[in-house]
FIDRENPA-93895 format. One record per atom (N, C-alpha, C, O): residue in three letters; x, y, z. Coordinates in pm, whole numbers, plus 50000, padded with zeros to 5 digits. Atoms other than C-alpha are relative to their C-alpha. Example, Ala and Ser with C-alpha at 12.3 -4.5 7.8 and 13.67 -1.06 7.14 Angstrom:
2
ALA500894988150000 ALA512304955050780 ALA500905012050000 ALA501945011850066 SER499184988149994 SER513674989450714 SER499235010950073 SER499745022050090 
END
This chain:
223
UNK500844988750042 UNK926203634525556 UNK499305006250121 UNK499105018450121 UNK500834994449919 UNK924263638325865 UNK501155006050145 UNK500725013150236 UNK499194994549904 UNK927493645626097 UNK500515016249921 UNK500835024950001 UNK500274989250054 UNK927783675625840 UNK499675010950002 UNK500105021549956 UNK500814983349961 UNK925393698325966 UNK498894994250139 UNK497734990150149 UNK500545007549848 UNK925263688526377 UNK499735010650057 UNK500455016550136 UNK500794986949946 UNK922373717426424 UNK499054989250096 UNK498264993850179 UNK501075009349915 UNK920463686726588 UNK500264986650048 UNK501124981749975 UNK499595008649925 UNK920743655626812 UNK500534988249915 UNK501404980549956 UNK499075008950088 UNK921583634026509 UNK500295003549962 UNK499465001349874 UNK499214992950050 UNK923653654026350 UNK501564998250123 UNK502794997750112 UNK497854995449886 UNK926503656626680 UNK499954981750002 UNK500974975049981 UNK499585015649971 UNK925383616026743 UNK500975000349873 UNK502165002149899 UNK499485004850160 UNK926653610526372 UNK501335007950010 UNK502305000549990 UNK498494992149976 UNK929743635726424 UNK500634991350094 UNK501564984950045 UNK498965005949904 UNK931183619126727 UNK500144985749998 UNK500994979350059 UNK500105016250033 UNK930373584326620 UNK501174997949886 UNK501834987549876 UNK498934999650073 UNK932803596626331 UNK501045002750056 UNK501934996050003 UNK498804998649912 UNK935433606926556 UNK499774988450064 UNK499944978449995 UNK499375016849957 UNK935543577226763 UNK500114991049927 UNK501024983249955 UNK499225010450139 UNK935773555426454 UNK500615002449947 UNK500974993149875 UNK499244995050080 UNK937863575526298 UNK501505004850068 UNK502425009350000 UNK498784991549906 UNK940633587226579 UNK500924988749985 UNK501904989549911 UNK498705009250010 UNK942603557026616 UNK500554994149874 UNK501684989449868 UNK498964999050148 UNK943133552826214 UNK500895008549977 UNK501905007449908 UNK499474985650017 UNK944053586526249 UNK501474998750006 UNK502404998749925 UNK498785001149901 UNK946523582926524 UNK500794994449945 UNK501875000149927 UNK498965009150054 UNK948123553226359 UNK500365001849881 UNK501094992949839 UNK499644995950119 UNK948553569426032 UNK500835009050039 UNK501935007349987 UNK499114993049971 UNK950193600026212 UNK501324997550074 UNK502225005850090 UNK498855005549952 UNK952643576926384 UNK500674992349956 UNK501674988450016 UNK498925003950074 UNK954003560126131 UNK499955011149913 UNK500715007149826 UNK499034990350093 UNK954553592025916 UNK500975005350101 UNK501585015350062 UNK499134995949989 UNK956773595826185 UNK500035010950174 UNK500815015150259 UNK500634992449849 UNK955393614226490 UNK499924995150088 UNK499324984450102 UNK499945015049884 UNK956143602926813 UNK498675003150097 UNK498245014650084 UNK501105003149968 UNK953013594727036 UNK499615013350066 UNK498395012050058 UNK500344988349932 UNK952443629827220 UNK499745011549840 UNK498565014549817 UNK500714995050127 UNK952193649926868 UNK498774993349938 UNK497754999649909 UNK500795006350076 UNK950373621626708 UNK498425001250042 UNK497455003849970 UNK501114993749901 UNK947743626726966 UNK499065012350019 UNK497835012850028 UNK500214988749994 UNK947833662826994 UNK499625001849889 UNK498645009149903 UNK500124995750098 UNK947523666226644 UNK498884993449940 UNK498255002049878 UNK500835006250029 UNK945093643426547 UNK498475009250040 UNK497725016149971 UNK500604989549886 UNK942973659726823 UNK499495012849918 UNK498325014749885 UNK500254988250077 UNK943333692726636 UNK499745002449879 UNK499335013649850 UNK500915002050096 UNK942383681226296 UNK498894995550041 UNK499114985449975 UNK500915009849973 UNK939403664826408 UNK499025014950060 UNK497825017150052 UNK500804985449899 UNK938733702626628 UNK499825010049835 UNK498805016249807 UNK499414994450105 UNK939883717826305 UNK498674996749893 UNK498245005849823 UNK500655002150121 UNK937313699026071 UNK498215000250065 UNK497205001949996 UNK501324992449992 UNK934283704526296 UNK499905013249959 UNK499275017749863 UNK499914985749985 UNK934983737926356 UNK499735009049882 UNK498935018249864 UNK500094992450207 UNK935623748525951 UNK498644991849966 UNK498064998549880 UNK501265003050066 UNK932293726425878 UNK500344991949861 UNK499524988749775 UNK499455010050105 UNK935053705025629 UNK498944988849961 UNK498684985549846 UNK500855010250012 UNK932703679425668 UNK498934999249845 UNK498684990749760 UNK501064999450139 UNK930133694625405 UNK500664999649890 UNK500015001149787 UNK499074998050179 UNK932803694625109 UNK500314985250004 UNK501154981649922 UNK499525019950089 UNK933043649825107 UNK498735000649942 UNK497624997949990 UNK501115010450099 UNK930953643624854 UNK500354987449913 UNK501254984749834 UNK499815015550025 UNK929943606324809 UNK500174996349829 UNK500504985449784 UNK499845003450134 UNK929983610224434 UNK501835001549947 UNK502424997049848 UNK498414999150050 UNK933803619724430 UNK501134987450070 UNK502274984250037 UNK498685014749958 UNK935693589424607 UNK499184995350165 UNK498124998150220 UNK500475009749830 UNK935443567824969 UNK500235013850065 UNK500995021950012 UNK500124991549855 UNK934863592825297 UNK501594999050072 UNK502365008050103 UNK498645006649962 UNK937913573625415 UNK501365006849976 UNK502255010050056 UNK499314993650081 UNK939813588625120 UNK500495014750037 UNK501635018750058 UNK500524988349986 UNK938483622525175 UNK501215002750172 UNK502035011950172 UNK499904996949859 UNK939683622225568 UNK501384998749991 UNK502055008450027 UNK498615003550027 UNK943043606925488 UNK500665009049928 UNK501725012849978 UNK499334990250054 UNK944153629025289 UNK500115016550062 UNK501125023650063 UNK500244989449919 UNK942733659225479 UNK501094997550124 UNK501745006750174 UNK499175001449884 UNK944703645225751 UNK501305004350011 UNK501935011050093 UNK498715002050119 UNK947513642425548 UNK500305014549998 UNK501365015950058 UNK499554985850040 UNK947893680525471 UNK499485009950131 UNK499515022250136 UNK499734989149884 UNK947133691525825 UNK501354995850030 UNK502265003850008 UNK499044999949966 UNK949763673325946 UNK501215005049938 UNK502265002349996 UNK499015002450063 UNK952033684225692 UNK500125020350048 UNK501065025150112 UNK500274987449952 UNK950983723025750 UNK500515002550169 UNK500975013050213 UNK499414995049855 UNK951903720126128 UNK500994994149986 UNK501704998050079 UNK498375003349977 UNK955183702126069 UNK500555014149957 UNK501605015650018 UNK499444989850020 UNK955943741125900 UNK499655013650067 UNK500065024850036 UNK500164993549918 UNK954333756826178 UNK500605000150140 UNK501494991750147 UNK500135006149916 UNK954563759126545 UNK499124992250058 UNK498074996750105 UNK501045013749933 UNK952993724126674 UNK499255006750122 UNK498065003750133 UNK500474998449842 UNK952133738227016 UNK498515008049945 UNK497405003349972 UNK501074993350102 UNK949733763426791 UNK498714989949966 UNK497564991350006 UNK500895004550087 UNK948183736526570 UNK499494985750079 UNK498814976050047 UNK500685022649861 UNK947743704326913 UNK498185011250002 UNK497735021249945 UNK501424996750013 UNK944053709127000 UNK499705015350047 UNK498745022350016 UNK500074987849902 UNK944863739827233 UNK498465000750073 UNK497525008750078 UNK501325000049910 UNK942353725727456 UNK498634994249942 UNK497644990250003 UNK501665004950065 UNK939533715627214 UNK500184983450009 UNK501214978849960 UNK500465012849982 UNK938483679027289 UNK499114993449962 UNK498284989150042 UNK501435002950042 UNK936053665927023 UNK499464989150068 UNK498304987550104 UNK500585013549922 UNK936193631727187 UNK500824998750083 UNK501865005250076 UNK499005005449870 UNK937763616227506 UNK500264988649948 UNK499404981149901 UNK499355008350046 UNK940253593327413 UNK501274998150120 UNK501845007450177 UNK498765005049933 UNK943013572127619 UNK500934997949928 UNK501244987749866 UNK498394998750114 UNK946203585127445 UNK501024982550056 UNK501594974749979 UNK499195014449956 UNK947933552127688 UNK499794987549919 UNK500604979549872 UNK500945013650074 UNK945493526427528 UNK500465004349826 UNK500974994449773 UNK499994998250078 UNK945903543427191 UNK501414994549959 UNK501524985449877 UNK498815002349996 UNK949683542027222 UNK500404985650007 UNK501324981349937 UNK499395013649990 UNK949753503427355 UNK499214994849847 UNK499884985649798 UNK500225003350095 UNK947963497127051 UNK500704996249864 UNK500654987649775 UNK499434997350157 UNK949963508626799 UNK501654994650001 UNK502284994549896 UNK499135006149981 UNK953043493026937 UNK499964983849961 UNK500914977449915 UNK500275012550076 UNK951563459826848 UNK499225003349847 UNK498614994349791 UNK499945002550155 UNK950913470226498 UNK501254991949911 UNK502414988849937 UNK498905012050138 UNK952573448726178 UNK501135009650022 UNK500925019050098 UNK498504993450023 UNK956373463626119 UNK500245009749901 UNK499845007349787 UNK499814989050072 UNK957353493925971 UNK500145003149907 UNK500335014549864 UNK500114998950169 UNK957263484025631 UNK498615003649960 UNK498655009849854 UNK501124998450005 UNK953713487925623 UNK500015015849999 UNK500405022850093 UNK500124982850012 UNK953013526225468 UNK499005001450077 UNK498274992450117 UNK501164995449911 UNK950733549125668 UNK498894999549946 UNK497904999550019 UNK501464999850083 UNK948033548225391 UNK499384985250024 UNK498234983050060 UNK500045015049952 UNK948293509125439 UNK499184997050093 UNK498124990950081 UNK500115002849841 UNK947983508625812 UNK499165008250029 UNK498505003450122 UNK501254993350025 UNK945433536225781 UNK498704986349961 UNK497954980150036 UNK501475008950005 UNK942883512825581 UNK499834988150093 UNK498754984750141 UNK500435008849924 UNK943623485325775 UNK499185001050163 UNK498314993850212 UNK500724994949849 UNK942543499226125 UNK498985003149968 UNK498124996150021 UNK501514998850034 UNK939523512825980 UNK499454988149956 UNK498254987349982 UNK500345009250011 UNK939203480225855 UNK498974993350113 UNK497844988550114 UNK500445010249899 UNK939153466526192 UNK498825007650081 UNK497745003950125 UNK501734993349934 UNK936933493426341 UNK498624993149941 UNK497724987049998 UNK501145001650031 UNK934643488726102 UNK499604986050003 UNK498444984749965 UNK500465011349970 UNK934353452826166 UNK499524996950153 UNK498464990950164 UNK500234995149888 UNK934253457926531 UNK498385004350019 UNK497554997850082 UNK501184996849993 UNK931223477826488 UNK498944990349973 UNK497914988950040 UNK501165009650064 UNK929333452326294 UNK500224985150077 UNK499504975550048 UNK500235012749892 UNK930103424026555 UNK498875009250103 UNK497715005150097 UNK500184990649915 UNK929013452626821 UNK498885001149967 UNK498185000850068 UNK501184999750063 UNK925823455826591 UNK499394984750095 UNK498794983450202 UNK500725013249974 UNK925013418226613 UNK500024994550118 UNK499164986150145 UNK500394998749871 UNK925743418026966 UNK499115002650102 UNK498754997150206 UNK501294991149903 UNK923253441927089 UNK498784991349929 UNK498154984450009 UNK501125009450059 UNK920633423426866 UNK499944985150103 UNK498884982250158 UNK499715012649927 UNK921953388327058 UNK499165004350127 UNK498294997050174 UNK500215000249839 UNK921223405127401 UNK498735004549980 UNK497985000950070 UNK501654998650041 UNK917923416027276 UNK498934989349998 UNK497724990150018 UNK500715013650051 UNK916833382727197 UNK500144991550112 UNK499394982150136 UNK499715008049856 UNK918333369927529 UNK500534985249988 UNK500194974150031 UNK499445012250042 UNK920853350327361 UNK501695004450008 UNK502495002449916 UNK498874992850013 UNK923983368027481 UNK500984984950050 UNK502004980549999 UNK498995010950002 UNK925413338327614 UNK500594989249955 UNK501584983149994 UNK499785008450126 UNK925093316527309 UNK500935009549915 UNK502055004949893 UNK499304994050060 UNK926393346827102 UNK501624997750081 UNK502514991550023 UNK498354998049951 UNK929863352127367 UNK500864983249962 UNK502084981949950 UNK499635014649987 UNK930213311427330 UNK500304996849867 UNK501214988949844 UNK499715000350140 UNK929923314826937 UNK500875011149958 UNK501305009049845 UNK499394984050017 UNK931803352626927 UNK501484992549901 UNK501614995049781 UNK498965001350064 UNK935303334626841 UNK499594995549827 UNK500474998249745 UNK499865004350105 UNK933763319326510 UNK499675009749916 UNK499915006749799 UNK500334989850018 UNK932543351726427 UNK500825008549978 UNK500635016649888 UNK498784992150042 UNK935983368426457 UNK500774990449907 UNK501944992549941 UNK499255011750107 UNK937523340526188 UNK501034991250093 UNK502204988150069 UNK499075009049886 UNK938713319926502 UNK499654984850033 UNK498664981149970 UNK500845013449964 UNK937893284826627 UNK499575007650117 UNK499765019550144 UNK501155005949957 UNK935473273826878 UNK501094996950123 UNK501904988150094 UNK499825008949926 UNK936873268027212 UNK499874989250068 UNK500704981250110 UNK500815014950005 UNK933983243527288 UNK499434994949890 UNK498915003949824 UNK500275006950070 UNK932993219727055 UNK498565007649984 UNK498375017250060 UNK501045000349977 UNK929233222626946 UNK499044996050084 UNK498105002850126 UNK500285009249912 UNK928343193627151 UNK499895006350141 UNK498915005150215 UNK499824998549865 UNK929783209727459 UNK499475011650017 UNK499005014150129 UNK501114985150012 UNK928083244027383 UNK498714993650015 UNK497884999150088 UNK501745004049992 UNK924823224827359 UNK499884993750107 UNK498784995950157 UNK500355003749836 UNK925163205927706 UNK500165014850042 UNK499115020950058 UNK500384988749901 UNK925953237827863 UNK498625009750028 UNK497955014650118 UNK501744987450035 UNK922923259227744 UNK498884991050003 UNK497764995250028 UNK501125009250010 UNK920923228427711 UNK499185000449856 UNK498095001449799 UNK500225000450212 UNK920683227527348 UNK500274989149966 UNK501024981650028 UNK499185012550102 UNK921143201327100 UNK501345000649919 UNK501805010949970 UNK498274997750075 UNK924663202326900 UNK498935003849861 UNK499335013649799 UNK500674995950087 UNK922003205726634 UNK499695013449934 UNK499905019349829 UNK500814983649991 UNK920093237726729 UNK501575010050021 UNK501875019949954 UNK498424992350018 UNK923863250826814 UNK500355004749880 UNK500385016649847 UNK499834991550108 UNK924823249026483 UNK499145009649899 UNK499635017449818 UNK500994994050103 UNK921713262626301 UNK500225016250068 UNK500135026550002 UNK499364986749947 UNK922823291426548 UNK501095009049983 UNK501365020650014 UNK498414995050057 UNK926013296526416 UNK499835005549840 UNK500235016149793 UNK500514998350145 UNK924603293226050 UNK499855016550023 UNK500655025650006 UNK500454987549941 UNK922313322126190 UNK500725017150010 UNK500565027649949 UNK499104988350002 UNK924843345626323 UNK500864998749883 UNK500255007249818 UNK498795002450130 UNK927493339526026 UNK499025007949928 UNK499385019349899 UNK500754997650090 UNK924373345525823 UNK499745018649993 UNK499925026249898 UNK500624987849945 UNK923053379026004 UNK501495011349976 UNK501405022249919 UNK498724994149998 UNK926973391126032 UNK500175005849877 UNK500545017549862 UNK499494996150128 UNK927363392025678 UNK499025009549916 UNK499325016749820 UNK500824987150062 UNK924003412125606 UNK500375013750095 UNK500275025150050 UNK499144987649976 UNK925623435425850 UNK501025007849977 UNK501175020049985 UNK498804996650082 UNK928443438925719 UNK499285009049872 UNK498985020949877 UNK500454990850102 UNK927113449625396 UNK498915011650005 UNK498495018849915 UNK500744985749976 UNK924973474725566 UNK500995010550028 UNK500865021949983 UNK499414989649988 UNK927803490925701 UNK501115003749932 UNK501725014249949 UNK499664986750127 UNK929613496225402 UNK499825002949922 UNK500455009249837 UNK501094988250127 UNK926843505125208 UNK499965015150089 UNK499885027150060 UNK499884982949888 UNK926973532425482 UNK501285014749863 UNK501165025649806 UNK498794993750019 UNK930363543425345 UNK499915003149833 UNK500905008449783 UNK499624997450143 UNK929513546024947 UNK499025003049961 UNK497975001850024 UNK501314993250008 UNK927353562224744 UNK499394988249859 UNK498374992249803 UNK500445009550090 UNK926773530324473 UNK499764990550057 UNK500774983550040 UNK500585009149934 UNK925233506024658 UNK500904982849926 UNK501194972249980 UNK499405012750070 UNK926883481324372 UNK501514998549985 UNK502144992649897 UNK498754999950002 UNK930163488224484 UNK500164992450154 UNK501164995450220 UNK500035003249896 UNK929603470724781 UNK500864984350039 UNK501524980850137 UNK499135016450003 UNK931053434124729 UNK501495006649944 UNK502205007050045 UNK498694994150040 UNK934423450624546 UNK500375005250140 UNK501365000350193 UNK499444993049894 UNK934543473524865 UNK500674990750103 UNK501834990650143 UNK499765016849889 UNK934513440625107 UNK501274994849966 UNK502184994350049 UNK499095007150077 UNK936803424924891 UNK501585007950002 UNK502665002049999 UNK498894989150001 UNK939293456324897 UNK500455004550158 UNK501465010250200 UNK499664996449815 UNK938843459025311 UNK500324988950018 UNK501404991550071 UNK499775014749941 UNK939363424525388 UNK501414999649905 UNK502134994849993 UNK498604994550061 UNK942693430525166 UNK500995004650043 UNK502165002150015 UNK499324990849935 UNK943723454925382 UNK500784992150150 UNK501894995550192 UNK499895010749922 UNK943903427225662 UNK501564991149967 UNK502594989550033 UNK498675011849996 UNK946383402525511 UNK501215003549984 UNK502114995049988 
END
């Protein structure tokens, strides 16, 4: 709502915070419908120039479906409009909402799952992962706040659904902790993670009690 109408400094933060969370779902939705990595790019690019520019933004309303929805589909019918145009026309022609590394974008999407996976699919799932991303990225900056960044990087893997390269034990000699206070730290973050989480995709809906279903439907998108 507030990237919507970017007449003021939160208004463009909130716009470009949506483009960089939003570009590389993009990308990887326009490259498996089929677009090889220099369109997918270009074009992306120019919806994105395309939906500041028209002020698209003010027509998602949270009472009619997910934002997600809304964008995907919009996406969806630019690209489909410049496949019956000329492309060179409808790439950004220079407009650059965000700076993006088309290389990095590209090695990315080469290690995506296999081509059975539809673009709507492989769409939610990347936003998936953004949006999880962010909410580590959240509890991060909080960690280094607290001047506990090097307990957080030492706990980070259990946090991404990974093991523990050091034991507790051996986390607590290093820092000079107990294996004790370690885990009540882990509790902690696990704990904190998961009220972030549900902050940021109460972000994304306008029923606050759709919020456990939503989780339940992104973490879906994953397996």
């Amino acid at each position: 709502m507030r990237a919507g109408d970017p007449t003021d400094q939160s208004g463009r933060d909130a716009l470009e915070q949506l483009c960089r969370d939003y570009w590389y779902p993009l990308y990887a939705f326009a490259r498996r419908q089929g677009l090889n990595a220099a369109d997918a790019c270009d074009l992306v690019q120019g919806f994105l120039a395309d939906l500041i520019e028209r002020r698209d933004l003010t027509k998602a309303d949270p009472a009619r479906g997910r934002f997600r929805a809304f964008l995907r589909t919009a996406c969806a019918h630019f690209l489909s409009h410049a496949r019956d145009h000329d492309r060179a026309a409808k790439r950004g022609g220079g407009r650059r909402p965000i700076s993006i590394d088309a290389r990095d974008a590209e090695g990315r999407y080469l290690h995506e799952p296999g081509h059975e996976i539809t673009p709507e699919r492989l769409f939610e799932r990347r936003w998936t992962i953004v949006l999880l991303g962010n909410v580590l990225a959240r509890l991060e900056a909080e960690a280094n706040r607290a001047g506990k960044s090097q307990l957080f990087e030492l706990l980070r893997p259990l946090l991404e659904g990974g093991d523990l390269r050091e034991s507790y034990r051996q986390i607590g000699e290093e820092l000079q902790m107990s294996e004790g206070a370690v885990k009540i730290a882990a509790h902690r973050f696990r704990s904190r993670y998961r009220q972030l989480l549900r902050e940021e995709v109460g972000r994304t809906l306008a029923d606050p009690g759709d919020i456990d279903a939503e989780i339940a439907e992104l973490l879906q998108a994953l397996a």
